[in-house]
N, C-alpha and C positions, 0 to 999 in steps of 0.2 A: 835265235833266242838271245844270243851273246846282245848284238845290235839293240833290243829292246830291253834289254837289265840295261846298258851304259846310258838309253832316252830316256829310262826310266829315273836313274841315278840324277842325270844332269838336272830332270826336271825339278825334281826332289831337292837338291840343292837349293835349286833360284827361289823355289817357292818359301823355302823356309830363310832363306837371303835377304828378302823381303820383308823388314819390318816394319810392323802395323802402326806402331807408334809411335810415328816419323818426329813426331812435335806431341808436346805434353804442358798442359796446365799445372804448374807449381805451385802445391797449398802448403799448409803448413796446420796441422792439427788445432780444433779448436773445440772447445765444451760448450756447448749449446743451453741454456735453460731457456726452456719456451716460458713464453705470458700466455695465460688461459684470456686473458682481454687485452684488447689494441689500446697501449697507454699511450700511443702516439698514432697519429696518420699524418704524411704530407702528398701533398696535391702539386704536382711541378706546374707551375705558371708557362712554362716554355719547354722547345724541345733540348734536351741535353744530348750531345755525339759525345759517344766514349770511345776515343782512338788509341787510349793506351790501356786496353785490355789486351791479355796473353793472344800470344801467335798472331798479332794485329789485325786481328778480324772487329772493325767498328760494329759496335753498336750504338742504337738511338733510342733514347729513353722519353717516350712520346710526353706530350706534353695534357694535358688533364689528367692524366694517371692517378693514381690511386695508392699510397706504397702505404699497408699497415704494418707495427711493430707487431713482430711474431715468437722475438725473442731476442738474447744478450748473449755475447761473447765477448772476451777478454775486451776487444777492439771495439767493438761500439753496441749499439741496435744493430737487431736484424729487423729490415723490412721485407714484405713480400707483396706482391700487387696479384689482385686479381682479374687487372686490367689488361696486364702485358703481361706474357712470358720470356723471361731473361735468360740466355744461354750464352757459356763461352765454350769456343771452338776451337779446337785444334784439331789432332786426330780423332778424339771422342768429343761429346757434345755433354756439356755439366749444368745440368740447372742452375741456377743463380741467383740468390738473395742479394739488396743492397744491404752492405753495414755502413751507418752513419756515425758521427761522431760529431757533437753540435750540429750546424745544419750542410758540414761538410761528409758528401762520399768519398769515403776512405779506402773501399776494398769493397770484396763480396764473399757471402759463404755461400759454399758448396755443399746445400743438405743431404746429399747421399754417401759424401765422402766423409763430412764433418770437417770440411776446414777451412783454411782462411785464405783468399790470394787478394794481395793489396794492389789497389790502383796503383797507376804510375808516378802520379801526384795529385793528392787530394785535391776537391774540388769541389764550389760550395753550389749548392741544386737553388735555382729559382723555383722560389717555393710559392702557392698561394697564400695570403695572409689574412 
C-alpha cells in the first residue's frame, strides 16, 4: 500500500506540473458597440498571409472574402466575415474579428473575451474597389 500512495503522489505531482497554458494570447480590454447595420463591407482583391499573429501560427485571409463592420472599438472597426472563420492559436483557440483603421489592419478583437491584441505591424488589405 506504502508503494501505491508514493505512484500515486508522484503521479499527482507531474500531472499538475503540467501546465495547460504553455503560450497565451495577450489582449488588452476593449468596449464593443455593435452596429445594428454593416456601415462598411470590404472585399479583399487578393490573399493576405498574417505571420505576425500571436504564438506565430500564420494565417491567410483568403481572397474574395467578405469582411462586414459589426461594430467599433477604441482602435478601429470591427469586421467579421461570414465567408471565413478567423482564429488565433496558442494553447486555446480565440475567434477573431478584424479591426481596421482607414484601409489598414491594425489588430483583431476577441468577441468572447472583449479585447484587443494588435498586429505586429499594421498592414494595408488589398481591397476590391
Amino acid at each position: 500500500m506504502g508503494r501505491m500512495a508514493i505512484v500515486a503522489s508522484i503521479t499527482g505531482f507531474l500531472c499538475a506540473a503540467c501546465a495547460f497554458d504553455l503560450a497565451h494570447v495577450t489582449y488588452t480590454a476593449a468596449t464593443f458597440q455593435s452596429s445594428q447595420n454593416a456601415t462598411r463591407t470590404l472585399v479583399l482583391s487578393d490573399n493576405v498571409a498574417l505571420t505576425g499573429t500571436p504564438c506565430s501560427n500564420s494565417r491567410t485571409l483568403r481572397k474574395t472574402t467578405r469582411w462586414d463592420q459589426v461594430g467599433t472599438i477604441a482602435e478601429g472597426d470591427v469586421l467579421r466575415s461570414k465567408d471565413q472563420v478567423l482564429t488565433l492559436e496558442c494553447s486555446n483557440v480565440h475567434e477573431a474579428y478584424l479591426v481596421i483603421s482607414g484601409d489598414k489592419l491594425i489588430g483583431f478583437f476577441l468577441p468572447f473575451e472583449k479585447g484587443f491584441v494588435p498586429y505586429s505591424a499594421p498592414i494595408a488589405l488589398p481591397l476590391e474597389r
